[in-house]
C-alpha positions, 0 to 999 in steps of 0.5 A: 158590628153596630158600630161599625154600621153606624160609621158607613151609614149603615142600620144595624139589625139583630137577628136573634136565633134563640126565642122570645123569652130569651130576648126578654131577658136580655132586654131585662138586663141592663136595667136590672144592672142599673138598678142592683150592679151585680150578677144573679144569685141562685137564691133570689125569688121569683122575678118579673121579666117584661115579655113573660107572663108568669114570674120566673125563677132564678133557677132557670135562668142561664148559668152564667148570669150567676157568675160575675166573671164567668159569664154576666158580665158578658151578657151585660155587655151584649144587651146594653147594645140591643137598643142600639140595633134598628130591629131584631129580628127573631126566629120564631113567630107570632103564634107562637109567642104573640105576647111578648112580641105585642109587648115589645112592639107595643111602646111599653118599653123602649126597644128596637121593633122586633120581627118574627121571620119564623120558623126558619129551619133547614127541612134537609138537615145538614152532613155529619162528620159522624154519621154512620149511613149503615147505621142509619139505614138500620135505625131507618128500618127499625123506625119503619117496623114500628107502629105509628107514634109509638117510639119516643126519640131521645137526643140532646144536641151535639154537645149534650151528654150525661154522667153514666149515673144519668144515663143508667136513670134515663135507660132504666125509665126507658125500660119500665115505661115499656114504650118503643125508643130511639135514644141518641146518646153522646158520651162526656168530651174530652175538654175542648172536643165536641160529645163523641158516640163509643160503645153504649155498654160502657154507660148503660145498665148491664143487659138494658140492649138485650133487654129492650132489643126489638122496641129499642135502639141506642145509637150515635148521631142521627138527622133529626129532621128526618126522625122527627118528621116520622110517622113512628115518632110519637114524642122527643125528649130533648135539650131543649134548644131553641132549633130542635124546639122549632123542629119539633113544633113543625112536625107536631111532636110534643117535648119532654124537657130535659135543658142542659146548658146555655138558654136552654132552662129558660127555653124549657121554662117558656114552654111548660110554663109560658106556652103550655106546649111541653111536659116537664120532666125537669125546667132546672136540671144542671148537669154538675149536680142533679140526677133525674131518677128512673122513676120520675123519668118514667112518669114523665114519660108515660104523661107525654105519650098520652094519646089524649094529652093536651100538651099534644093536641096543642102542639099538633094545632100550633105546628098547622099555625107554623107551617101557615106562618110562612106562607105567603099571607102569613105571620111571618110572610107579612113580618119579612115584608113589613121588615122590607118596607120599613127599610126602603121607607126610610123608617129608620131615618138617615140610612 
């Protein structure tokens, strides 16, 4: 598409729906390759990712850069092209991750001009296909009844689903934590079909709903939108994806992270470890080979409904630095309109 742009006269610009720490990865990349030629390996040590302050583990890093056919060489290709845009824009914002975006825009290193426009989220949610509204309507109504963050929400994407060994850890931490639960569950797709909800007996323990029923819900796909925004939510065990962390932050709901795929491990990473805004449960956890155990599940679970935990009165402060930043006058107000001005100013040259 840059091309293409280029051949009309045209600037390209990348708008990048993942954060920061995943953009200083793909900025790292092609000079890394230059440097070593070769994919990642799961042994290699900790690595100095400009736009990081910590060191980061290979561990977190996406799956496929540790596979040549699978996946790096793609993603090679794909960064190589990043300096050839005009600007990336990128949906976070500055509060959030004000020191990777003073990093790159600060002439360090040689990268297009980056503009943080969010968060850039659909408050209203979006129509499922497997949305049952009388479902829903019951889970509605059991969140009503609960008092005021007092139910952990648990959802990993449309696509996240676990072995039954996992699951039967997850419901068993559930149950010994004692805390109230919303927990939508998908089960492992057939291949090439997206993760379906069927009947949670047959991957939870024997007698967890009756078990839990009343301070519990297992269930299929629900508007997450809606159930963060709740009063009754008090903390959302999550994926980690870039979207439902942005979600989250808006409406003050602190994370448990549980990354399953893509960038998601380094999401988590970024931050536990970067932003100080989530509690681990894992930052590594790969679907093909770990198993979270029920215990571990639980203290995880009890240090993210803390009251007075500071993960919490951290994320209660960065979502009022959210909601400003889109105001008129804020972060990304003013990052929109400096994007404006630099395009009718012929900033970028010929276009």
């Amino acid at each position: 598409m840059i091309d293409i742009g280029d051949e009309f006269g045209l600037p390209s610009f990348i708008f990048l729906t993942s954060g920061c720490g995943f953009l200083s990865l793909m900025l790292s990349l092609p000079s890394r390759h230059e440097q070593i030629g070769k994919e990642y390996t799961s042994s290699d040590s900790d690595f100095s990712i400009p736009g990081f302050i910590n060191p980061v583990p290979a561990r977190v890093l996406p799956a496929a850069v540790f596979n040549k056919d699978g996946g790096y060489d793609a993603y090679v290709k794909v960064a190589q092209r990043f300096k050839d845009a005009k600007g990336i824009i990128v949906n976070t914002f500055f509060e959030l991750e004000s020191y990777a975006i003073e990093f790159f825009n600060s002439g360090r290193i040689k990268t297009p001009k980056v503009y943080p426009v969010g968060p850039v989220l659909n408050h209203k949610g979006q129509p499922h296909p497997d949305m049952d509204y009388n479902e829903w309507n019951k889970n509605l109504n059991f969140l009503n009844q609960q008092p005021e963050s007092s139910v952990l929400f648990l959802c990993f994407g449309s696509a996240g689903a676990f072995s039954a060994s996992q699951v039967k850890e997850l419901a068993f931490g559930l149950e010994q934590s004692g805390y109230g639960f919303l927990w939508s569950m998908r089960v492992p797709p057939i291949q090439n079909e997206e993760s379906k909800f069927k009947n949670p007996e047959e991957m939870l323990p024997e007698g967890f709903l009756e078990r839990v029923r009343g301070r519990g819900k297992v269930c299929g796909w629900v508007p997450q939108v809606e159930v963060l925004a709740h009063k009754a939510i008090g903390a959302f065990v999550s994926h980690c994806g870039w979207n439902s962390i942005l979600e989250s932050l808006w409406y003050g709901m602190p994370i448990l992270t549980l990354p399953i795929y893509a960038e998601q491990q380094l999401n988590a990473f970024t931050m536990v470890k970067q932003l100080e805004l989530a509690v681990e449960l894992r930052l590594d956890y790969r679907l093909q080979c770990d198993i979270v155990k029920a215990e571990e599940v639980e203290r995880a679970l009890r240090c993210v409904m803390e009251r007075d935990n500071e993960v919490r009165k951290k994320v209660q402060d960065m979502a009022v630095m959210a909601r400003n930043a889109v105001m008129e006058g804020g972060s990304s107000f003013n990052s929109i309109s400096e994007f404006l001005e630099d395009l009718e100013g012929n900033r970028y040259g010929n276009y």
